[in-house]
N, C-alpha and C positions, 0 to 999 in steps of 0.2 A: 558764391558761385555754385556751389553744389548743393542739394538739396539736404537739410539737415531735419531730422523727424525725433522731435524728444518726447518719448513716450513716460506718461506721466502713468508708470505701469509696476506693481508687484509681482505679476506674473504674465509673461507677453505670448508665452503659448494658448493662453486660454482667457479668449477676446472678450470674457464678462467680466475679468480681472483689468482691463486699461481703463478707468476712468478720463480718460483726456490726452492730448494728442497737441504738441505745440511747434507748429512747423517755420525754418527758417531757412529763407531760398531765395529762388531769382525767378524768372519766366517759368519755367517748369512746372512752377508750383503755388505760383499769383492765383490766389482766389478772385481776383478784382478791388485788390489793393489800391490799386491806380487808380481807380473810380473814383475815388475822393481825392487825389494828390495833385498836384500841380505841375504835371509834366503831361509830355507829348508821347508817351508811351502808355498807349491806351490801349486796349483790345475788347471793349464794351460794346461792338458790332459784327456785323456779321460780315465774313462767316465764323467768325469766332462762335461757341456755343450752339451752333448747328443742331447737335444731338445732344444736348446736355437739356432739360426737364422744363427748364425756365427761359430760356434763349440766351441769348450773350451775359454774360455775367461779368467777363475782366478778365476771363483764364484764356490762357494762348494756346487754346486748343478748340477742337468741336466738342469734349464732352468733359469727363473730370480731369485731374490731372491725378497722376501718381497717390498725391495724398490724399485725394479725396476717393479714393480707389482703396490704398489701403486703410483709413478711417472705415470705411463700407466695412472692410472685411474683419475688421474687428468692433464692429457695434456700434461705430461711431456714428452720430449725426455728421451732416456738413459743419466743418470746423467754421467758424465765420472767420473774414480779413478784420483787422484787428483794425482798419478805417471805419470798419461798421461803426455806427451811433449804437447797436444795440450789446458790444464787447467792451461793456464794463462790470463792475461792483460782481457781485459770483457766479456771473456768467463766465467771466474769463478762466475759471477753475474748469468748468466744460472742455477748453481749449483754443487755441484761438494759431491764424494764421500767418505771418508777421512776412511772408517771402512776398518781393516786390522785385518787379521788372526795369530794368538799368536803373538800377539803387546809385551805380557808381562807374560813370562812363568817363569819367576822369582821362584825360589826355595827358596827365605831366610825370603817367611812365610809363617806360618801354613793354612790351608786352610780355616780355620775360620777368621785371622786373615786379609789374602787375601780378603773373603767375604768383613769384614769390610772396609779395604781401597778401594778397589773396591765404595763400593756405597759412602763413604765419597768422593773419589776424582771427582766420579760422579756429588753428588752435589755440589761440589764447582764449576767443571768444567759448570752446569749450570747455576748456578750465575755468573761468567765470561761473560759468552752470552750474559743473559741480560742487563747486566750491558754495553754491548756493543751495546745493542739495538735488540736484539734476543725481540721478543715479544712470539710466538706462537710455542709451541712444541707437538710433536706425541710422546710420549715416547713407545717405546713394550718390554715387557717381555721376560724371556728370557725360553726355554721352558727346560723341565728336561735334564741336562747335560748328564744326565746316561743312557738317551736315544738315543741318537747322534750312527749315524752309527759308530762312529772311538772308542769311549769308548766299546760299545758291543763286537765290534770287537777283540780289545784289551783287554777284562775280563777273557778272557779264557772259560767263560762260556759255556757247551756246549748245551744249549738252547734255546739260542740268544734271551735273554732275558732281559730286562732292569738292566742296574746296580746301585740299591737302594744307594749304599754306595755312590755314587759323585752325587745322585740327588739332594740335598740340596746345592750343590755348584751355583743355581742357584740364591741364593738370594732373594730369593722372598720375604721371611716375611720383608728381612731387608729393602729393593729396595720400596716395600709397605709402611715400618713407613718413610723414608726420605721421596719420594714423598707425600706422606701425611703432612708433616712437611714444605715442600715449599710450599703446597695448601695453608696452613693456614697463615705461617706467609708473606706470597708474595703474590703482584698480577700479579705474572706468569700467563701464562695462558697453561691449559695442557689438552691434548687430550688422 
């Protein structure tokens, strides 16, 4: 749910020291994942990619997203989606971008209960990393659901005004005690 940024970094103040950038997300952060996938959540038209270099690409936005913004500011090339045919053999050591849009629109739990697995499988998912040698993370928030063009959109509201009722689906308080909980008992290291 939230956007996860593992910098494959020695030293992350000084952006000729990150060799690579391995990003894990949702909308936010879909390079054009979807473009190859087998689902109805696409965004490979316009106006998606409006101001972005190449036209529609798959990001749910008009230009980069978050990570392809901070990749920029630390020397990065464009991370490729990891659907690319061209994200194999030592290419993938470049970096590669794995966040996909409704990964998991799953209906058989409550949206609390959702919240909860969600950050549970979060943290496990980032103990996995390290335990594989992931040293250094960017973790980012995730910002009010209920704010997202497609939720407003979809409210009926005719305001166009935030929708209160699915903003708490963003996890935050929960997303804040787990992270706080691997600060303490880990020497993760997080950004």
């Amino acid at each position: 749910m939230a956007a996860a940024l593992l910098l494959g970094a020695v030293d992350v103040e000084k952006a000729a020291h990150v060799p690579a950038m391995f990003v894990f997300g949702d909308s936010l952060t879909d390079p054009g994942n979807n473009n190859n996938l087998v689902t109805l959540a696409k965004a490979n038209y316009y106006p998606n990619g409006i101001d972005f270099p190449y036209a529609a690409t798959g990001r749910y936005c008009n230009g980069g997203t978050m990570a392809d913004h901070l990749g920029a500011l630390l020397g990065l090339p464009l991370i490729p989606p990891f659907t690319n045919p061209g994200t194999t053999g030592s290419n993938i050591l470049k970096g590669v971008n794995f966040a996909s849009a409704a990964s998991d629109k799953s209906k058989t739990h409550t949206p609390s209960a959702y919240a909860q697995l969600l950050v549970q499988e979060y943290t496990r998912q980032i103990m996995d990393l390290y335990e594989l040698g992931a040293r250094r993370f960017l973790i980012g928030g995730v910002p009010p659901i209920g704010c997202t063009p497609n939720q407003i959109a979809n409210s009926g509201n005719d305001i166009g005004s935030c929708v209160n009722s699915t903003n708490w689906l963003s996890c935050s308080k929960l997303f804040t005690a787990a992270l706080a909980k691997l600060r303490y008992l880990s020497p993760y290291r997080f950004y």
